[in-house]
N, C-alpha and C positions, 0 to 999 in steps of 0.2 A: 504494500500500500504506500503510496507517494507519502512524502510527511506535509504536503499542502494540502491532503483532505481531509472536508472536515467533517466529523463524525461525531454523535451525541447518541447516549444510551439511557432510554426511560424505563425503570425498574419500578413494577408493585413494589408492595412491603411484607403486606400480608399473605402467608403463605408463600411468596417468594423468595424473600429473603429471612420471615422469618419461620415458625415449624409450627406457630398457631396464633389466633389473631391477638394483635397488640391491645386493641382497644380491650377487649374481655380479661386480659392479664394484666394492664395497667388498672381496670375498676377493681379487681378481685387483689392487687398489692393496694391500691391508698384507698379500700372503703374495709380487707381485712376479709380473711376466707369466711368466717362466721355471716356477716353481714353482706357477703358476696352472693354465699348459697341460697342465702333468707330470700334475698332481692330477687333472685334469678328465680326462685319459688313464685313468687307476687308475680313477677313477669313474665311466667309462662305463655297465659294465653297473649300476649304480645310478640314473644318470640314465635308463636305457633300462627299467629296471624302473618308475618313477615316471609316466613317457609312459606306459607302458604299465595304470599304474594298481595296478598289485600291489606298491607299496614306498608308502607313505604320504608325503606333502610331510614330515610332521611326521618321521618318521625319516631320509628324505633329507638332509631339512636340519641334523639330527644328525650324522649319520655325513659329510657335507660340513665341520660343525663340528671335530668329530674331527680327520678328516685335516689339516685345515687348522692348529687351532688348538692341538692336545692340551695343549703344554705351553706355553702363555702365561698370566700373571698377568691378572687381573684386570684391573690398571691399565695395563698393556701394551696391552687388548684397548683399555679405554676409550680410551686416550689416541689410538690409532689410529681409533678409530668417529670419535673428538670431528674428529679432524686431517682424516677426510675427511670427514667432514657439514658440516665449517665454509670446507673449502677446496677439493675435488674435485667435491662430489658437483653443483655448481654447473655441471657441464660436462655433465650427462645431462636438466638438469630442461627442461622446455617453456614459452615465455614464454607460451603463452595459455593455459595452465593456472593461471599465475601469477598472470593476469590477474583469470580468474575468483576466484580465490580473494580478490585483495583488494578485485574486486568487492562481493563478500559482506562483507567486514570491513571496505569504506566504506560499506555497509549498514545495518552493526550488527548485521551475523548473526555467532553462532556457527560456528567452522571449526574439526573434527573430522579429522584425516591417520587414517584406520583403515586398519593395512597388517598384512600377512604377515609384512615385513621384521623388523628388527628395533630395539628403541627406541633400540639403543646410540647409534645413527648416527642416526636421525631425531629424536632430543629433542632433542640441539645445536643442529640445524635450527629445530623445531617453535619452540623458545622464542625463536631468534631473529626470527621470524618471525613471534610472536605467536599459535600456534596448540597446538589440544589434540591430544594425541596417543592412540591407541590401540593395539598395536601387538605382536609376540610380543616375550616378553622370556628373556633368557639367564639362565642357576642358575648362578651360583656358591657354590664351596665352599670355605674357607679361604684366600680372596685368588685363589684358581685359577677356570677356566674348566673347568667340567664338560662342555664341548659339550652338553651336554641343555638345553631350554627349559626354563624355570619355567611349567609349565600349558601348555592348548594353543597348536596353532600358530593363530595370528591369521587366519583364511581360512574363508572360506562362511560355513556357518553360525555358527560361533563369532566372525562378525564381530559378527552381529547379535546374539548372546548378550553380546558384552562391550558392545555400546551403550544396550542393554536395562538394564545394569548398573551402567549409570555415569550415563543418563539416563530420564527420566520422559516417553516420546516425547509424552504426552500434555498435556502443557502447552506443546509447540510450535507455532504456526498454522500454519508451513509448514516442509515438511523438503523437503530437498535432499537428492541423493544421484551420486555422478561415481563411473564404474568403467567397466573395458575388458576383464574379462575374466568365464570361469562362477565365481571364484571369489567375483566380486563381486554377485551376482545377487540371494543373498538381502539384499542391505545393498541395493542399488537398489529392490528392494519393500517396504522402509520408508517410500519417499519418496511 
């Protein structure tokens, strides 16, 4: 490959890189397995509507916010994303995922985490790490956590809409693309 082309690699997170989802192992580290199982009890028939497709990811993952989070500060939330992005989340991720990734950035490509999750917890990471992120992100209101995202949820097609948005795919020679699931389907037909 010429060293004048240029090339960018957009990686899910969940299930891609890491072995199960973040969002569900960061609630069950800062709300506490007790108060994990209890919750994930109460919210059954929510997660059973969501499988089933008549509750949307994007409210799901609200009203999981809700229950979990209601009344935590803003900097409660952060401080706890930062605490497991920087010291837990290391116990889910896959080395040959890792692999590849600094494959690419011994390459001199562009690495892109475009995930579902949320940026609380994967920006600590991503920077560490030397990587761009794309990602849903949480509304705050008055130092509070509203459980509502700021704009959509990060998944299918609004993947490719936030990369669309942040890049010019056409000034890259070659695009990469890494995902595991339908939700990453339409970001893998960029590639």
């Amino acid at each position: 490959m010429d060293n004048n082309t240029s090339c960018i690699a957009f990686f899910d997170f969940d299930g891609t890189i890491t072995t199960k989802d973040s969002f569900l192992d960061f609630v069950k580290f800062a709300s506490g397995p007790l108060r994990f199982y209890a919750g994930l009890l109460f919210l059954l028939p929510l997660l059973i509507g969501m499988k089933l497709k008549v509750v949307s990811a994007q409210r799901a993952k609200e009203k999981f916010l809700f229950h979990f989070f209601k009344r935590w500060s803003q900097s409660q939330f952060q401080q706890s994303a930062q605490e497991y992005s920087l010291n837990q989340m290391k116990e889910i991720l896959i080395p040959k995922a890792l692999e590849k990734i600094q494959w690419h950035q011994e390459n001199n490509h562009e690495v892109v985490i475009v995930s579902a999750s949320l940026e609380s917890w994967l920006l600590p990471w991503c920077a560490k790490n030397n990587l761009q992120l794309i990602a849903s992100r949480l509304a705050f209101q008055n130092e509070q956590l509203t459980a509502k995202l700021d704009g959509l949820n990060c998944n299918g097609v609004e993947k490719v809409n936030r990369i669309k948005n942040m890049y010019e795919l056409s000034n890259y020679d070659l695009i990469y693309a890494y995902g595991n699931s339908s939700g990453d389907k339409e970001m893998l037909a960029v590639a």
